[in-house]
C-alpha positions as CSV (number, residue, x, y, z in Angstrom):
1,X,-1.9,-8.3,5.4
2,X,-3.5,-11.6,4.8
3,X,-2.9,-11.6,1.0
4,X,0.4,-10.6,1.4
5,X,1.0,-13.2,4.0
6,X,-0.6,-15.8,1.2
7,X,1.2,-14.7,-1.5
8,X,3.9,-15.2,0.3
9,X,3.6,-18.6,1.4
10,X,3.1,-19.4,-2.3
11,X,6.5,-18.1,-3.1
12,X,5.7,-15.3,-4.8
13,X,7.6,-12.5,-2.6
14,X,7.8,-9.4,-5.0
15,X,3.6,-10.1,-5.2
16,X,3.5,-10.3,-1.4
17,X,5.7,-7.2,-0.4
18,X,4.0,-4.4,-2.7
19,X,0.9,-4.6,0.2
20,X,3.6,-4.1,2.4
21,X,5.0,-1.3,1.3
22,X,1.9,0.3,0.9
23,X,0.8,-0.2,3.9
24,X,3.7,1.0,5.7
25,X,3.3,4.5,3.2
26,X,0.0,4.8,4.8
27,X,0.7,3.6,8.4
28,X,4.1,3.2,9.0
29,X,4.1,2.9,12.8
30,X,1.2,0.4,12.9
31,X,2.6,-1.8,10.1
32,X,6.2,-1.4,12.8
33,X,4.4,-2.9,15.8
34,X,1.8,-5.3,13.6
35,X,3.3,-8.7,15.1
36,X,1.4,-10.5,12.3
37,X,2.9,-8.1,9.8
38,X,6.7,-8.6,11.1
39,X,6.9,-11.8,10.9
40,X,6.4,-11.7,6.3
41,X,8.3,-8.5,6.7
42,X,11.4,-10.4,7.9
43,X,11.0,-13.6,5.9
44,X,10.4,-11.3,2.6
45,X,13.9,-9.6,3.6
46,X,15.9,-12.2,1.4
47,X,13.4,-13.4,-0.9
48,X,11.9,-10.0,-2.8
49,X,13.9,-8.6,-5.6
50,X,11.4,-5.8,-7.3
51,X,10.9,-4.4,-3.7
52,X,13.8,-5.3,-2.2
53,X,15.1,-2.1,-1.0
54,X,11.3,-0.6,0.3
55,X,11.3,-3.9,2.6
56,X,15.3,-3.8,3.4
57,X,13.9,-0.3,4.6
58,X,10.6,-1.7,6.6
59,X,13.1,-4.0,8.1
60,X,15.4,-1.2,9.4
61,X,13.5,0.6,10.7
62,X,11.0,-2.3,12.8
63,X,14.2,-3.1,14.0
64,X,14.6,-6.7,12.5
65,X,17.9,-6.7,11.0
């Protein structure tokens, strides 16, 4: 989560949300209640274009749109 949150910040959101979505393949529920992985998930909602539909999905189903 830490290099995703850093890619992130450097604008580079379709680098930042593939650890994201792999993360939620392996552990959905804990990436769900993760407060430091909710927080990217949401900002990344607008931003990402290559993975825009896994996180539109994450972002469902955490509950944060």
């Amino acid at each position: 989560m830490v290099a995703a949150a850093a890619e992130a910040r450097q604008d580079r959101a379709d680098q930042a949300a593939a650890p994201f979505v792999e993360a939620d393949a392996a552990a959905p529920l804990r990436l769900r209640l993760d407060p430091f992985a909710r927080d990217p998930v949401a900002a990344l909602t607008d931003r990402t274009t290559v993975q825009s539909a896994a996180v539109l999905d994450q972002a469902d189903r955490a509950g944060l749109r």
